[in-house]
Structures are given as structure tokens and as C-alpha cells.
MARTORNU-42258 format. One record per residue: residue number from 1; z negated, x negated, y negated of N, C-alpha, C in turn. Coordinates in nm, 3 decimals, always signed. Each point is the difference from the previous one (the first is absolute). Example, Ala and Ser with C-alpha at 12.3 -4.5 7.8 and 13.67 -1.06 7.14 Angstrom:
2
n,n.zz,n.xx,n.yy,ca.zz,ca.xx,ca.yy,c.zz,c.xx,c.yy
1,-0.780,-1.319,+0.569,+0.000,+0.089,-0.119,+0.000,-0.090,-0.120
2,+0.072,+0.035,-0.105,-0.006,-0.082,-0.119,-0.073,+0.077,-0.109
This chain:
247
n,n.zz,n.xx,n.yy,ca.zz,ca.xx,ca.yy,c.zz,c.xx,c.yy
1,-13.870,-13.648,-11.679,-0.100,-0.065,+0.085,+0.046,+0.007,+0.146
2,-0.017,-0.130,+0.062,+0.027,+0.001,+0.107,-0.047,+0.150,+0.118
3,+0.084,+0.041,+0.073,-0.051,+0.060,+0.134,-0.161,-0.028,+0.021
4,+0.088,-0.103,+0.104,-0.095,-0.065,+0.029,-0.127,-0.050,-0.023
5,-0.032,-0.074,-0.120,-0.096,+0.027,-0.031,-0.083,+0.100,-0.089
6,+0.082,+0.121,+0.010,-0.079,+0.125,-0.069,-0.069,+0.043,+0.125
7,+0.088,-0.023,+0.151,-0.100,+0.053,+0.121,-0.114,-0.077,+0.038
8,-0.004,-0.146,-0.070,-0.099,-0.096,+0.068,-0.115,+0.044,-0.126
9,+0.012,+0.019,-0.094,-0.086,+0.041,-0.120,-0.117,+0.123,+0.073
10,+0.123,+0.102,+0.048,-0.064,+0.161,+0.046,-0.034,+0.002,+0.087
11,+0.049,-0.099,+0.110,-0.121,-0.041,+0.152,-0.131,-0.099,-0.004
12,-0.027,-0.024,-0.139,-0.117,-0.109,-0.009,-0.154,+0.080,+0.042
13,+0.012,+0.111,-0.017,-0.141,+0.081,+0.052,+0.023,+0.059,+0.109
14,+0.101,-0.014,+0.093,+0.048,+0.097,+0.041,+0.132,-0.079,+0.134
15,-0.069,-0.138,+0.013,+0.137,-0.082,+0.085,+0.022,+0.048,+0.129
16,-0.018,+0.143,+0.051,+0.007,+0.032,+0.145,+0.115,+0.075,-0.080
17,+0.165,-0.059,-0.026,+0.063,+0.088,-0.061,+0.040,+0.144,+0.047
18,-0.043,+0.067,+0.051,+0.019,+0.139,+0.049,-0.102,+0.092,+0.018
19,+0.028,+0.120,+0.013,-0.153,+0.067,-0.043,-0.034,+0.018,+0.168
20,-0.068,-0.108,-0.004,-0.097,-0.002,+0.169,-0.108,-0.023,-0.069
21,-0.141,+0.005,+0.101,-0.114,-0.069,-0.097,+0.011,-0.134,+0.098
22,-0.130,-0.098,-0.034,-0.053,-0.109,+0.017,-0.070,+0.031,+0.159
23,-0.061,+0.122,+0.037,-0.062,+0.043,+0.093,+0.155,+0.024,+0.123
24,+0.066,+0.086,-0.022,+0.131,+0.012,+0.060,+0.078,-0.117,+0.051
25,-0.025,-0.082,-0.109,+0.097,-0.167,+0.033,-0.047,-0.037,+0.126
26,-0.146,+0.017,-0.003,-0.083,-0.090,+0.101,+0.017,+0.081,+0.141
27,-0.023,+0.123,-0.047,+0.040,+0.090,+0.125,+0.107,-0.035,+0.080
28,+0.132,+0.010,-0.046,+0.094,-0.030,+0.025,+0.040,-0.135,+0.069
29,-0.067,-0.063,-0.038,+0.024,-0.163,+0.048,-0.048,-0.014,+0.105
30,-0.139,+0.047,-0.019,-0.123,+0.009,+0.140,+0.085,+0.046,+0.144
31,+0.066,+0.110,-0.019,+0.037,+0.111,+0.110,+0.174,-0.066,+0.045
32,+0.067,-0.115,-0.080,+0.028,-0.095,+0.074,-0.019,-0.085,+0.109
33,-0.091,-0.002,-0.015,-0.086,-0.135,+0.126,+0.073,-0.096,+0.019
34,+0.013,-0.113,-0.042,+0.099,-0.062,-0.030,-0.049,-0.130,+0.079
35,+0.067,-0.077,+0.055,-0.026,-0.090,+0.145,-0.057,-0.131,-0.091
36,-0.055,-0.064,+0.055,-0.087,-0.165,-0.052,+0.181,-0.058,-0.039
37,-0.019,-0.098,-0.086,+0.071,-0.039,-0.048,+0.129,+0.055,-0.096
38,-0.030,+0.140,-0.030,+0.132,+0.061,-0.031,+0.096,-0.067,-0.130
39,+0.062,+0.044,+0.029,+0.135,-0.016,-0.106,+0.033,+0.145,-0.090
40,-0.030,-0.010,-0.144,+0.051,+0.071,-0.081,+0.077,+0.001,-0.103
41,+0.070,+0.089,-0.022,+0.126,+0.001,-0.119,-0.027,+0.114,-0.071
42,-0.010,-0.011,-0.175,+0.003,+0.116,-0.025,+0.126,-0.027,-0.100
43,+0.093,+0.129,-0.027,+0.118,-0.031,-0.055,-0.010,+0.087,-0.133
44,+0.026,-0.033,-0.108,-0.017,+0.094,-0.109,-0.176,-0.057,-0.037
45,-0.056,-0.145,+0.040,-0.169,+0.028,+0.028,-0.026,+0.024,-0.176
46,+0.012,-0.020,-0.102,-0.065,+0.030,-0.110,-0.048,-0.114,-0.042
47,-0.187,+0.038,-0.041,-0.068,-0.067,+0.019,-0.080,-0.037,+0.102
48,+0.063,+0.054,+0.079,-0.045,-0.040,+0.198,-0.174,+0.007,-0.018
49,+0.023,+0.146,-0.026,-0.144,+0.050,+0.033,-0.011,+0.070,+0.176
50,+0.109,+0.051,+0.006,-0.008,-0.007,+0.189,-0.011,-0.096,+0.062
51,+0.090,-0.102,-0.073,-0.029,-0.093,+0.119,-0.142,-0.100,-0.012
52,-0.041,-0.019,-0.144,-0.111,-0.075,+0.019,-0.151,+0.107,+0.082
53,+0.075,+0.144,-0.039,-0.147,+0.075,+0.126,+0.015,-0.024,+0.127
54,+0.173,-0.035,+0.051,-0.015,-0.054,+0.106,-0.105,-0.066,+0.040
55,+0.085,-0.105,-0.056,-0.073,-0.147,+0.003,-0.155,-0.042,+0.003
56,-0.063,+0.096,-0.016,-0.132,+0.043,-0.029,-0.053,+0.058,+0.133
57,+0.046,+0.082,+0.017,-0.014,+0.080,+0.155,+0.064,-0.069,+0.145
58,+0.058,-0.090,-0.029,+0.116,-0.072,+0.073,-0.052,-0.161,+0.013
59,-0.106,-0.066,+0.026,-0.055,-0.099,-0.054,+0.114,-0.134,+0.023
60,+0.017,+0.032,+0.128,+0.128,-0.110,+0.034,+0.155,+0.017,-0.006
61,-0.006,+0.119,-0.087,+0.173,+0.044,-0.009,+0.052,-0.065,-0.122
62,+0.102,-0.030,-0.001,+0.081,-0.050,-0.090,+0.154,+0.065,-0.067
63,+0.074,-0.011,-0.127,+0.032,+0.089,-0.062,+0.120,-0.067,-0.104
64,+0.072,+0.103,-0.029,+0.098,-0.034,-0.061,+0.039,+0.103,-0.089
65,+0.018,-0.018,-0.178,+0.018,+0.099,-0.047,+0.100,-0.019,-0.144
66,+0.077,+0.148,+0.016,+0.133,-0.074,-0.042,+0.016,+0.130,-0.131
67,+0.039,-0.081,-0.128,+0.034,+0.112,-0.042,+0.063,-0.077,-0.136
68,+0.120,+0.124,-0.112,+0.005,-0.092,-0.125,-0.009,-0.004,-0.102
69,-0.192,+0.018,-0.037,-0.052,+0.009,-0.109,-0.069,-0.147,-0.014
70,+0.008,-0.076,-0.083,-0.049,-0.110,-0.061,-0.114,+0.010,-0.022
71,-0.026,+0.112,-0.068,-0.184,+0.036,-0.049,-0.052,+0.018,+0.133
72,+0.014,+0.124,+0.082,-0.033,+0.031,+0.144,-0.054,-0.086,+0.068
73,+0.145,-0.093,+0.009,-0.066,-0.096,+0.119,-0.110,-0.114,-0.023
74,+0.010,+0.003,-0.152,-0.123,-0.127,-0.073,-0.134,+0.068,+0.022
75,-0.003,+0.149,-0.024,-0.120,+0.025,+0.010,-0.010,-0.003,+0.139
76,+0.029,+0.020,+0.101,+0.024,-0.009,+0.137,-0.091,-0.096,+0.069
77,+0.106,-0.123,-0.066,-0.095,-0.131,-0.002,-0.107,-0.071,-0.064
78,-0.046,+0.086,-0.073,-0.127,-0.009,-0.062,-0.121,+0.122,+0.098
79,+0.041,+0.069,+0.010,-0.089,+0.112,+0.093,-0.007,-0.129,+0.120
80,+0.061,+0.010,+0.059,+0.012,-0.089,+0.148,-0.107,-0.124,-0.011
81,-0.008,-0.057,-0.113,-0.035,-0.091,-0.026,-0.174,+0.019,-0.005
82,-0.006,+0.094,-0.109,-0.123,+0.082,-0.010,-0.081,+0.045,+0.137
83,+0.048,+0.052,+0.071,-0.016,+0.049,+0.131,-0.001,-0.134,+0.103
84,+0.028,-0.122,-0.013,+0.030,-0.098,+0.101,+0.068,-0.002,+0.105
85,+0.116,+0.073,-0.042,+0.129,+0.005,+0.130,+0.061,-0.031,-0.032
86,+0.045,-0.091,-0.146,+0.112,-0.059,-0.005,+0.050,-0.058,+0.062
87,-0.057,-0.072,+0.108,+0.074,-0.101,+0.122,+0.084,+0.084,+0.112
88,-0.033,+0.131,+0.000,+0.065,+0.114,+0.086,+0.104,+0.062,-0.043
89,+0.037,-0.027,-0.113,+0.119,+0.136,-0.066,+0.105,-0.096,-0.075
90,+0.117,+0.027,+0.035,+0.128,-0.076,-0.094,+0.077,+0.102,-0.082
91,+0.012,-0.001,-0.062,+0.039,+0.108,-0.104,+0.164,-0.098,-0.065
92,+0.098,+0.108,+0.038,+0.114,-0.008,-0.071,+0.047,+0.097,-0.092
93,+0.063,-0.097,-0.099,+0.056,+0.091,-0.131,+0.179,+0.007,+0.041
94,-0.007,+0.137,+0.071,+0.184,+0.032,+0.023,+0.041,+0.118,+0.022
95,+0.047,+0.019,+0.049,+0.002,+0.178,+0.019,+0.014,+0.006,+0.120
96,-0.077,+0.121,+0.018,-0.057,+0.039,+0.160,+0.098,+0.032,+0.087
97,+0.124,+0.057,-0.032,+0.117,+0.021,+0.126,+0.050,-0.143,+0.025
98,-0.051,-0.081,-0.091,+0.130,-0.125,+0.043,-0.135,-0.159,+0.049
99,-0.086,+0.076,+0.038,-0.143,-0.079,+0.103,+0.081,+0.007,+0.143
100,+0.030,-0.128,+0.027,+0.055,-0.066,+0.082,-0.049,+0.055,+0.156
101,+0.002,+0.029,+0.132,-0.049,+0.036,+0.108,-0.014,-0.165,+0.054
102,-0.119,-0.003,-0.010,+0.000,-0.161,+0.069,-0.085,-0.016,+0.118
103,-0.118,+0.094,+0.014,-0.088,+0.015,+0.041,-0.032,+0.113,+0.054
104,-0.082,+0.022,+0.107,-0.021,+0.158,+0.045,-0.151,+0.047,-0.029
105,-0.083,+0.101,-0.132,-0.113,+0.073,-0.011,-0.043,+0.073,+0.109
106,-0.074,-0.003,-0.021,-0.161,+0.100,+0.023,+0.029,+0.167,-0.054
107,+0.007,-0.063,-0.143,-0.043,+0.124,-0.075,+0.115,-0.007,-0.153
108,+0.078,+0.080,+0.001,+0.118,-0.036,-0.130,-0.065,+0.145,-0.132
109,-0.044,-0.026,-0.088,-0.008,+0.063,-0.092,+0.055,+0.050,-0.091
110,+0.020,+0.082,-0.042,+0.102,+0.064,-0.142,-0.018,+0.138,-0.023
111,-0.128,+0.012,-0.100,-0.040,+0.126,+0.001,+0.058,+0.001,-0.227
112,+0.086,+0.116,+0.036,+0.032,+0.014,-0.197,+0.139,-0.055,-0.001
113,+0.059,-0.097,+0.074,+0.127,-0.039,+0.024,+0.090,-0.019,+0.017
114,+0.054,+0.142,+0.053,+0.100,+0.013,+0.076,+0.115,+0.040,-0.050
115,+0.001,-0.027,-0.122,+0.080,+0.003,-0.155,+0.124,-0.158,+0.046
116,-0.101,-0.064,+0.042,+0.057,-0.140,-0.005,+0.084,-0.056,+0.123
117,+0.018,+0.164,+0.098,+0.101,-0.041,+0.108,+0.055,+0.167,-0.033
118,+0.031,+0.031,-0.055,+0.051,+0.114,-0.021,+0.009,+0.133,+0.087
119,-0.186,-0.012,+0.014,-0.026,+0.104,+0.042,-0.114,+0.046,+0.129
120,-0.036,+0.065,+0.023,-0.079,+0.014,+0.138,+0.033,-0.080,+0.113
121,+0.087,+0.102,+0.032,+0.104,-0.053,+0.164,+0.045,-0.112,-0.005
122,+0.042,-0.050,-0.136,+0.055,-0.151,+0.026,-0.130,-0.092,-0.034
123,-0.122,+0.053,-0.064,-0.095,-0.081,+0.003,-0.021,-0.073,+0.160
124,-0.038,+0.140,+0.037,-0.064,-0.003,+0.185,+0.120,-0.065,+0.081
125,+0.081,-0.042,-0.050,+0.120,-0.054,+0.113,-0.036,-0.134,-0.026
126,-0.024,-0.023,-0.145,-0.014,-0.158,-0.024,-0.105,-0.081,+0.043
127,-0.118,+0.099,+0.000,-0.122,-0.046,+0.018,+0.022,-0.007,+0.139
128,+0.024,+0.068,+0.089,+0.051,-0.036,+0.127,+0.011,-0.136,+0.057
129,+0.082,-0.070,-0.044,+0.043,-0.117,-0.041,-0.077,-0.077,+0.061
130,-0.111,-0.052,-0.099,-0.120,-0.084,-0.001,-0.086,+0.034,+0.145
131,-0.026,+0.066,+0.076,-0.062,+0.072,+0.078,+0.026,-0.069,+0.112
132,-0.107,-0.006,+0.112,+0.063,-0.020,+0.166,-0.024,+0.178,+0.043
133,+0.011,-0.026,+0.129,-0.027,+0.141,+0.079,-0.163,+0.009,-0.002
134,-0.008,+0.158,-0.063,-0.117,+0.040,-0.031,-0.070,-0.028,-0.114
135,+0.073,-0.085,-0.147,-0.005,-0.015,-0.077,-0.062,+0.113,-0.075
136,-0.066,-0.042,-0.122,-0.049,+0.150,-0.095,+0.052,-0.048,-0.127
137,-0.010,+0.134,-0.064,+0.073,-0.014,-0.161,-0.089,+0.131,-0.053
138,-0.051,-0.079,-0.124,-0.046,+0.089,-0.112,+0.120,+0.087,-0.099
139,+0.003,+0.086,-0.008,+0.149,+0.043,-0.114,-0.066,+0.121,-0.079
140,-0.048,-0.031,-0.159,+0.010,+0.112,-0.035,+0.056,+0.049,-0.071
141,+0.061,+0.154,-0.019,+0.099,+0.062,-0.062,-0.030,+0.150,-0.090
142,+0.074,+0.024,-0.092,-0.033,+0.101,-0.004,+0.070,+0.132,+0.052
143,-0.051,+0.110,-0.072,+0.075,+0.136,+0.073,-0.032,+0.068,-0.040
144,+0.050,+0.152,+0.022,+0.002,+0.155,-0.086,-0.109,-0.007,+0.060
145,-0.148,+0.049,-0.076,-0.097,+0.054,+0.043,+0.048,+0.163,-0.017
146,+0.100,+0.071,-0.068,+0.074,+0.108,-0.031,+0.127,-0.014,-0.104
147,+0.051,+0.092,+0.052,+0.126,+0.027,-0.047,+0.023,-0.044,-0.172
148,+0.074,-0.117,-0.025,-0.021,-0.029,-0.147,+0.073,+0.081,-0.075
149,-0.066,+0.028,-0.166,+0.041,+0.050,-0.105,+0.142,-0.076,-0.011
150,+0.050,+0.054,-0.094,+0.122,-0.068,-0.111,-0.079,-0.134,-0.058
151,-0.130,+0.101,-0.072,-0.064,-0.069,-0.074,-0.048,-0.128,+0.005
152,-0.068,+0.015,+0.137,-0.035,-0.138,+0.090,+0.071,-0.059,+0.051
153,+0.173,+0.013,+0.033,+0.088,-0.095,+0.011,+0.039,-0.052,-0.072
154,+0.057,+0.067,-0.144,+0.022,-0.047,-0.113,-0.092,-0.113,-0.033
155,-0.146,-0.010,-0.034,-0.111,-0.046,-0.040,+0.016,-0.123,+0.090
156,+0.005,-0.017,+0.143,+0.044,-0.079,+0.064,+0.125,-0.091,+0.010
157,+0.096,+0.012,-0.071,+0.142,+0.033,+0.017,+0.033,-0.015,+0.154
158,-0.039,+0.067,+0.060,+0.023,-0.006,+0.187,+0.102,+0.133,-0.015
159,+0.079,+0.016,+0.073,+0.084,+0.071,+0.156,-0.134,+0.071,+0.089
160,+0.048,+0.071,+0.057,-0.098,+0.126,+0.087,+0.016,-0.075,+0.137
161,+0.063,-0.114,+0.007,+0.063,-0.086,+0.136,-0.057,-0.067,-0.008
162,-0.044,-0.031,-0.105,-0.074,-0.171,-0.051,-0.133,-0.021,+0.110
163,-0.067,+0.140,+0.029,-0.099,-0.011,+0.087,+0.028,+0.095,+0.104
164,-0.086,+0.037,+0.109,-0.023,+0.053,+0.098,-0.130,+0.058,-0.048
165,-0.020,+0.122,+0.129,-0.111,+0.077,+0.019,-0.090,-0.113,+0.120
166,-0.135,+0.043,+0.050,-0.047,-0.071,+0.058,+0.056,-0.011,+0.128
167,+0.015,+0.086,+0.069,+0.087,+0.017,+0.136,+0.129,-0.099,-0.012
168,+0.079,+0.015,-0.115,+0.102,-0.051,+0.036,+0.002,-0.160,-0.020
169,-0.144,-0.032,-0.139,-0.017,-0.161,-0.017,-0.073,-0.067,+0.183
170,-0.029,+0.100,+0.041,-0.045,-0.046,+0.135,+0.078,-0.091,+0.088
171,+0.114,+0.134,+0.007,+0.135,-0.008,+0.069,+0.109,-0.093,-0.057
172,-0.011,-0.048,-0.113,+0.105,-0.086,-0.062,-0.058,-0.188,+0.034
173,-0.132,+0.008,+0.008,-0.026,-0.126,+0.063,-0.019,+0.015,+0.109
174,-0.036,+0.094,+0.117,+0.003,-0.059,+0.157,+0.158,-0.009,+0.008
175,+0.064,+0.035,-0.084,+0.159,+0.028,+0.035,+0.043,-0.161,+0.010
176,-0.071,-0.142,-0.049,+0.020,-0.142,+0.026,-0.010,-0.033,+0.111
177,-0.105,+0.122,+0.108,-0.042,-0.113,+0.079,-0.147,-0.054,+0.017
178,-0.058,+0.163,-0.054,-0.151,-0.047,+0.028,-0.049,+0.151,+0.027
179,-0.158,-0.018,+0.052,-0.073,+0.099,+0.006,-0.075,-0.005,-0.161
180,-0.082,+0.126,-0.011,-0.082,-0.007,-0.091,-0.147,+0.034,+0.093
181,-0.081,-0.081,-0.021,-0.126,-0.045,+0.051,-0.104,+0.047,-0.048
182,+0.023,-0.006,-0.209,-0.086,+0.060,-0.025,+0.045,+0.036,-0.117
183,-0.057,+0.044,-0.083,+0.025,+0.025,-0.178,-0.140,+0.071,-0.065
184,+0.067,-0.033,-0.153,-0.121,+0.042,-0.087,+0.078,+0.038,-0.073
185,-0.008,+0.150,-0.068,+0.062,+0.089,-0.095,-0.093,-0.039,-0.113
186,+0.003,-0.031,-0.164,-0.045,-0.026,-0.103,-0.057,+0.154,-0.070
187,-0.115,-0.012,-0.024,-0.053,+0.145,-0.047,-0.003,-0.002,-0.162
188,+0.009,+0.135,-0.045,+0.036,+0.026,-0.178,-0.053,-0.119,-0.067
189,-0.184,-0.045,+0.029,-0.055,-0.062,-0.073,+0.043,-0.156,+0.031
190,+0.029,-0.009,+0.098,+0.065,-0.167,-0.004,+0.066,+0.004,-0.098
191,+0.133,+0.090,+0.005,+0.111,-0.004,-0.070,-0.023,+0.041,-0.167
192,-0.131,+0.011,+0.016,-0.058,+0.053,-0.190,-0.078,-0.137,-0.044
193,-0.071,-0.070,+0.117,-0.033,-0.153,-0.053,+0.083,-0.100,-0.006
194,+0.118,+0.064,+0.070,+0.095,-0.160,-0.008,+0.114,+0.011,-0.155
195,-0.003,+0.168,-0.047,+0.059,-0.017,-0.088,-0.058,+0.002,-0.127
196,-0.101,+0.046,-0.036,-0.072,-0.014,-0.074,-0.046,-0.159,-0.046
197,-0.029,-0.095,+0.120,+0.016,-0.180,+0.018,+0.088,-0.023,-0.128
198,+0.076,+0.012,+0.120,+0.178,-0.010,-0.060,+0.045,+0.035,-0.157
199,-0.012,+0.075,-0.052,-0.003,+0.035,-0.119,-0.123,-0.031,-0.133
200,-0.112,+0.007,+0.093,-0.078,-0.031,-0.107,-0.067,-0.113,-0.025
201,+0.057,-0.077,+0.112,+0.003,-0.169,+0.010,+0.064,-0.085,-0.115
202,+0.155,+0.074,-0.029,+0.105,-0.023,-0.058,-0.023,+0.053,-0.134
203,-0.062,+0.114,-0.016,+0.000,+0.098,-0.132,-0.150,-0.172,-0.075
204,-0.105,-0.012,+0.105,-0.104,-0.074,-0.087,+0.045,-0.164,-0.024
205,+0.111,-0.040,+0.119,+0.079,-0.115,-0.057,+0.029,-0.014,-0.137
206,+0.088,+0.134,-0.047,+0.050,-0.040,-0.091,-0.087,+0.025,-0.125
207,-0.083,+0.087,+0.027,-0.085,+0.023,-0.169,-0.071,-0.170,-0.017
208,-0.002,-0.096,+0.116,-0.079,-0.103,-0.012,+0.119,-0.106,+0.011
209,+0.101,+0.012,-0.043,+0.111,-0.122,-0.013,+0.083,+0.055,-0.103
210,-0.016,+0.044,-0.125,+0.096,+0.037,-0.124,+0.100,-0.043,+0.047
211,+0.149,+0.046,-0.008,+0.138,-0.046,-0.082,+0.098,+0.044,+0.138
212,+0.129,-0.037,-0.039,+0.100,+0.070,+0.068,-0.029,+0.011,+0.171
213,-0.068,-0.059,+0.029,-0.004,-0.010,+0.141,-0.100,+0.136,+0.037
214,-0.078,+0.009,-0.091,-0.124,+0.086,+0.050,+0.085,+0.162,-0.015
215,+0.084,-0.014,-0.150,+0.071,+0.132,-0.004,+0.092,+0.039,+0.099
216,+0.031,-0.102,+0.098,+0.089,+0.043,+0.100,-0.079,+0.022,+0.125
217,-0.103,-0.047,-0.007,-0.110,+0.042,+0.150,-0.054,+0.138,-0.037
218,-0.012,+0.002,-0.122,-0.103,+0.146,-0.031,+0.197,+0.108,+0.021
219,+0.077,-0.025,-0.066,+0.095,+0.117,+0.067,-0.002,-0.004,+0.132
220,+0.037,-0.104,+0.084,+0.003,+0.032,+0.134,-0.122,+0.053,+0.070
221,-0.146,-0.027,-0.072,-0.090,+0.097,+0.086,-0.014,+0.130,-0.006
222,+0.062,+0.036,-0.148,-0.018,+0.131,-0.064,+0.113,+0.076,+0.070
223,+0.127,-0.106,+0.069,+0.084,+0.119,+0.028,+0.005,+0.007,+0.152
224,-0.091,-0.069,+0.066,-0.011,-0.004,+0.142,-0.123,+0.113,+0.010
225,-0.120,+0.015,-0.097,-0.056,+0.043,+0.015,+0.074,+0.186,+0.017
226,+0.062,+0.011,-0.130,+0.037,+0.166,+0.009,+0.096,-0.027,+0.098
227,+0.048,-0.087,+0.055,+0.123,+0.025,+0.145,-0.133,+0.057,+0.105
228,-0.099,-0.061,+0.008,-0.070,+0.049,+0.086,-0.047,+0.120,+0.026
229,-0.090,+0.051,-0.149,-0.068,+0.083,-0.046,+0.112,+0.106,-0.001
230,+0.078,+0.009,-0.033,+0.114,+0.115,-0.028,+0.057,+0.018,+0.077
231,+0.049,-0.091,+0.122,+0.096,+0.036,+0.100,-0.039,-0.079,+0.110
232,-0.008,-0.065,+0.073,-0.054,-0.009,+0.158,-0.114,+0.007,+0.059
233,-0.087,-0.014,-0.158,-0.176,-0.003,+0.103,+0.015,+0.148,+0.104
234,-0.080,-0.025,+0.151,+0.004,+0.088,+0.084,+0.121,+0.065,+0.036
235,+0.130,-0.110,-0.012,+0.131,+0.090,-0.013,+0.020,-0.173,+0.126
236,-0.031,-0.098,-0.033,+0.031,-0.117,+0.061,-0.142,-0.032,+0.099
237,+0.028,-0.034,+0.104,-0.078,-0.060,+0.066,+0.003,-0.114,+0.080
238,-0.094,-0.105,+0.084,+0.032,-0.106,-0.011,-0.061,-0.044,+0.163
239,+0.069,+0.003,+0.063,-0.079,-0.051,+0.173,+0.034,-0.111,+0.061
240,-0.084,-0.085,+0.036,-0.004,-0.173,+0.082,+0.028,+0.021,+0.128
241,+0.108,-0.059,+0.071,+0.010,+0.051,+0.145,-0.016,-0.146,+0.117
242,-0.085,+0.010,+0.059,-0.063,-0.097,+0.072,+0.141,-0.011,+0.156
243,+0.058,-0.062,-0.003,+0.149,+0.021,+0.070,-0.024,-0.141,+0.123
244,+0.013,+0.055,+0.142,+0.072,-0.107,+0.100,+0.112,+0.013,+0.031
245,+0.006,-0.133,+0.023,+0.154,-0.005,+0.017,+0.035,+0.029,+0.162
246,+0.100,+0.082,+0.029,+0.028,+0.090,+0.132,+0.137,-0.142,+0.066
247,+0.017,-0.005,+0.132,+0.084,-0.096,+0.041,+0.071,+0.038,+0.080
């Protein structure tokens, strides 16, 4: 079974893909202040549940959201639609390092992503990019909430490099070229509703779609679940860093 759509299956209750809540999103966006007319990009957007809360909070901002899941971005455009901002949001199916700089944002998004530029520091260099002077960027990442097990690397298959402590995920994105303005650290129970979503979204998919497809969603929830349960819950943690850009 596809990736891909085993993650669009396990974000259907649950499309704020990262363990933030719904209350946090808004927070976060709010404490932007983001100028009349803005321009947004979110890179990695999903099902562009950030950006349609933008868009929501943002009455005259407009948006661009890029990512390359097929399912993702359909539901994307069905939310948008639902919501009546479809006339505000263009949604591309490509991959997010290779989103063209054509234009200069407001506000560049990529919170869960940073997989897809290989890495923190090179996230925050890219996002850079898109930005004028005084630009902001959403980025969230994760990090050692403590020192990981074997167990929980293994379970992960991560490197002890793979992340940073909080101090140093701080320091690895102002290291682009920005301040940090603000942030929100993700608390146990976010991170117990977003995986619990996640898994038991996927685990009730499949008891309600018999045959090979469902037996491959129910392993992957069953084995994401004990990756969790056994080795990183409270071992991984997960913080949004509200970033200007310094000139």
C-alpha cells in the first residue's frame, strides 16, 4: 500500500498532521499579525489545514500550497471549497524543495517537513528564500525532549543526530538567518491525540475495507503504534518556531 496514502487514510480525523492541537494552530497564526493582503506558502502543506486556518483568520490573504500527495491535495481542495476559499488557495502537486522562488511571502510554512530539504538548517535556509526583509516562517521540528534509548532509536530507525535538543533546534534555525519571535513546545497529550488519530484512524479503516489493502494499513498502524508506545513516546518532542527573517 501506498505511503502515501496510508498517511492520508491516518490524517482523516486528525488533518493538522502533527501533534499541535486545533487551538495552538490558531494561536500561532494569530501572534503572526500578518499585514492586509498577505501572501502565503505552506511547503510540505498536506491537507492544508494551516493554511486554510489561515485563510480563515486572514480574510484577504491569499495562499499557495504545495505538496506530493494526490489524496492530500484533493482533500485540500475539497476542504477549501467547503470553507469558501477556494478562490484564495492554489495548491500544487510537486515537491516542496523544487517550488520555484517566484514571488516574495508574508508567511512561508513547513511545520513536519523538513525531511523534504534534508533537514532543519537547510529547511530554514530555503524558506528564507521566499521571504522579503522581516519576513516570518512557521517551521516545525522535532527534538530530544531527553536523551534517546537504543530502543527509541531503533523503533525510530533515527541516528542520535537525526534530532537536536531544544536549545540546539533553536540554534540550528536562527543559524539561516532569523530570529525566533515565538514558539510553541507540543505537550504529552497533544502528542497522545495525534497518535492515537493516527493509528486508530488506520487500525478502523481497515476492519471497514476487507482485503489486501486493509492488511497492510492495519500492519503499518500496529507497527507505528508499538514504535511509539515502546520507544519515543516522551523520548521525542515536537516545537513550531514562529521565525523573522534578520537582514
Amino acid at each position: 500500500m501506498d505511503r502515501q496514502l496510508i498517511s492520508h487514510l491516518a490524517h482523516r480525523d486528525h488533518p493538522i498532521a502533527a501533534p499541535v492541537s486545533g487551538a495552538h494552530v490558531t494561536r500561532l497564526l494569530r501572534r503572526a499579525r500578518l499585514p492586509e493582503g498577505a501572501r502565503i506558502l505552506d511547503l510540505g502543506c498536506g491537507e492544508a489545514a494551516w493554511t486554510l486556518r489561515a485563510l480563515a483568520l486572514y480574510e484577504d490573504a491569499t495562499a499557495d500550497g504545495v505538496d506530493i500527495s494526490t489524496e492530500a491535495l484533493k482533500a485540500a481542495e475539497e476542504h477549501a471549497d467547503a470553507q469558501g476559499v477556494w478562490e484564495r488557495v492554489r495548491l500544487h502537486e510537486r515537491p516542496a524543495a523544487g517550488f520555484p522562488v517566484a514571488e516574495r511571502y508574508d508567511l512561508v510554512l513547513c511545520v513536519g517537513a523538513t525531511h523534504a530539504f534534508g533537514g532543519l538548517a537547510a529547511t530554514a535556509a530555503h524558506v528564507r528564500r521566499y521571504l522579503g526583509p522581516n519576513g516570518l516562517a512557521l517551521i516545525g521540528e522535532g527534538f530530544w525532549e531527553r536523551e534517546p534509548t537504543p530502543e527509541a532509536l531503533a523503533r525510530l530507525g533515527a541516528e542520535p543526530s537525526e534530532f537536536l535538543d531544544l536549545p540546539g533546534t533553536v540554534a540550528a534555525a536562527e543559524s539561516a538567518g532569523f530570529d525566533t519571535v515565538y514558539a510553541y513546545t507540543s505537550d504529552l497529550s497533544e502528542w497522545d491525540d495525534y497518535e492515537w488519530s493516527w493509528t486508530g484512524t488506520l487500525l478502523r479503516w481497515a476492519n471497514e475495507h476487507p482485503g489486501p489493502d486493509a492488511d497492510a494499513a492495519r500492519a503499518a498502524a500496529r507497527e507505528h503504534r508499538d514504535s511509539w508506545l515502546h520507544g519515543y513516546r516522551g523520548v521525542l518532542g515536537f516545537v513550531t518556531l514562529l521565525l523573522q527573517r534578520t537582514d
